[in-house]
N, C-alpha and C positions, 0 to 999 in steps of 0.2 A: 522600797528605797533602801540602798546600802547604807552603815553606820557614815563611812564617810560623805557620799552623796547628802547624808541630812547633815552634816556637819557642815559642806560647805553652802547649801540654802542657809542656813542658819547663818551663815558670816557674812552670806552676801545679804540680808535683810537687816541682820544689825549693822552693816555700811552703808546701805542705804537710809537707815531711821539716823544715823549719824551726821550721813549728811545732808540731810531733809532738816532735823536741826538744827548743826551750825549755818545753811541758806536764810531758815529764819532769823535768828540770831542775827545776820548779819543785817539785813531788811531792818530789824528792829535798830541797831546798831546808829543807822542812818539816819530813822524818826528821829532818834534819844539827840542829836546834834541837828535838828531841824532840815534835814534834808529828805525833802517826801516823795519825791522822783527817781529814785535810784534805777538805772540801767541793767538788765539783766548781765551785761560784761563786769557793771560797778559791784555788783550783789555776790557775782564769781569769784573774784577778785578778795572780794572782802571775806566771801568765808574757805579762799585757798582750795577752790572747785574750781575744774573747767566751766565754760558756759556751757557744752552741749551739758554736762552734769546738772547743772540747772533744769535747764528745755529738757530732759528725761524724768527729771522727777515733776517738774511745776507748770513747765508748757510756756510759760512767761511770767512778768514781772506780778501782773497784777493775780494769780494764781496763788505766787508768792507770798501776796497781800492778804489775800483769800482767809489761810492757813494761818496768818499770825493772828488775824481777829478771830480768826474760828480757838485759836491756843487762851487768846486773852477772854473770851467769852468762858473757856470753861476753869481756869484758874482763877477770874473774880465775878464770875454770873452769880457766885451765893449771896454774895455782899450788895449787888445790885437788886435781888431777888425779896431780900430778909426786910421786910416793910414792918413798923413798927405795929403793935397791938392797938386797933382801932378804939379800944375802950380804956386805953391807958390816957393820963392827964395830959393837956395841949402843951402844955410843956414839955413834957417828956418825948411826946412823938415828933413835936419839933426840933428838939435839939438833937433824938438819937436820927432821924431822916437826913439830916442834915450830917450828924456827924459819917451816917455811912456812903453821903453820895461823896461827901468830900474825899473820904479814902478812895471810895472807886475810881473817881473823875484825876486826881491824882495819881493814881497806878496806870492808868489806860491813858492820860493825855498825847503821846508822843503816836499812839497807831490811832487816837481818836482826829486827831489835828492832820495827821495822813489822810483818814477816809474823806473828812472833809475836804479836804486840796483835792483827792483824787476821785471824789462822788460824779463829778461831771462825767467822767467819761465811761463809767462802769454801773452798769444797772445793777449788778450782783450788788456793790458797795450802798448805792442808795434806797435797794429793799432791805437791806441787813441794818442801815441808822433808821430808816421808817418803822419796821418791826422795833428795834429797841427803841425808840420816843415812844410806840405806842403802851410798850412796857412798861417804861417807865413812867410815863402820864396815868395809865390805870393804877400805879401805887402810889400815887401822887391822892388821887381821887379817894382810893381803899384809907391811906391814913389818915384822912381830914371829913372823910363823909358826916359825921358827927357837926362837923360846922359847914358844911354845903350844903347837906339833904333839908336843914328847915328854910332854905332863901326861895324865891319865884324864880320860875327857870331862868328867867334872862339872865339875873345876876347872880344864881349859881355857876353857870357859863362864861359868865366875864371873870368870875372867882377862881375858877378851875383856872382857864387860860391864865392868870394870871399868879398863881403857883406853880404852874408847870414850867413856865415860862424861868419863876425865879428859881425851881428845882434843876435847873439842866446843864451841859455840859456846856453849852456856849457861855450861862450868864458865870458860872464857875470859870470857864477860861479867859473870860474878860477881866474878871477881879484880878486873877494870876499874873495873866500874859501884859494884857493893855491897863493897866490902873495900879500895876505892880508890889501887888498885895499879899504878903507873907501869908501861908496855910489858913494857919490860926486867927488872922485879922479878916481873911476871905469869908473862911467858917463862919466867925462872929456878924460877918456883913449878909452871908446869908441866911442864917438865921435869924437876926433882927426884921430881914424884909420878909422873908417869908409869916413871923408872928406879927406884923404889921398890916400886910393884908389878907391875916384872918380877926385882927382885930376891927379891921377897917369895913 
């Protein structure tokens, strides 16, 4: 391949990654103002692409979709990941669990609140939230096993269910969205329930 030849591969892949980004961006753009439907014309539009430029890079809207959870999974999968130290004080792993679902669940709500509007119709989207519940329930389990592993099964099982339950993205977006509850007051409310029923 000629110097030039690799020159212009080279420009046409960095306008292509250019505008593979601003499409997400614009996708995202639309969550951040509640609007979880966007139109692959609306999506064009918004990040100053043709639409066939879309449909070459992404194929359609929920493609689109696709790519921005796959961006948001790897810019805060650590913080999702990072479970507190199983032998550290109930205190401690309650309040850091908590302090790190809230950052995450706060970073990600606007494409978490899209998957769910848009789970119905997209089997990609509803094995991509089932894998991450399951995720996130096995570190639910890993930081509290210390106060589940001595209960009888049944009500180790109602115990689980019932922190994973207060560990998750919906009871966090309820605090926020429906009960209109500042960060910080959300925080405090889920951390009270959660050392509530391990006290309980």
């Amino acid at each position: 391949m000629t110097a030039r030849a690799s020159q212009a591969t080279d420009g046409r892949t960095a306008r292509a990654e250019r505008n593979a980004s601003a499409i997400v961006d614009a996708l995202l753009s639309f969550y951040r103002r509640g609007d979880y439907t966007p139109t692959v014309e609306q999506i064009a539009e918004r990040a100053g692409l043709t639409r066939r430029s879309v449909y070459n890079r992404f194929g359609d809207a929920e493609q689109v979709a696709l790519e921005l959870a796959r961006r948001q999974l790897a810019e805060h999968g650590p913080l999702y990941a990072a479970a507190p130290r199983p032998e550290a004080p109930r205190a401690q792993r309650i309040a850091q669990l908590v302090e790190q679902r809230a950052a995450l669940y706060e970073a990600i709500a606007p494409v978490r609140r899209a998957a769910l509007a848009n789970a119905h119709r997209s089997p990609t989207i509803r094995r991509q939230m089932r894998e991450l519940s399951r995720f996130g329930r096995s570190l639910v389990e890993q930081t509290f096993q210390c106060e589940l592993a001595p209960l009888p099964p049944a009500r180790r099982q109602t115990a689980l269910e019932l922190l994973d339950l207060l560990c998750s993205f919906e009871a966090w977006d309820r605090l926020r969205q429906v009960q209109r509850m500042g960060a910080d007051a959300a925080r405090e409310a889920m951390e009270r329930a959660v050392r509530g029923a391990l006290e309980g």
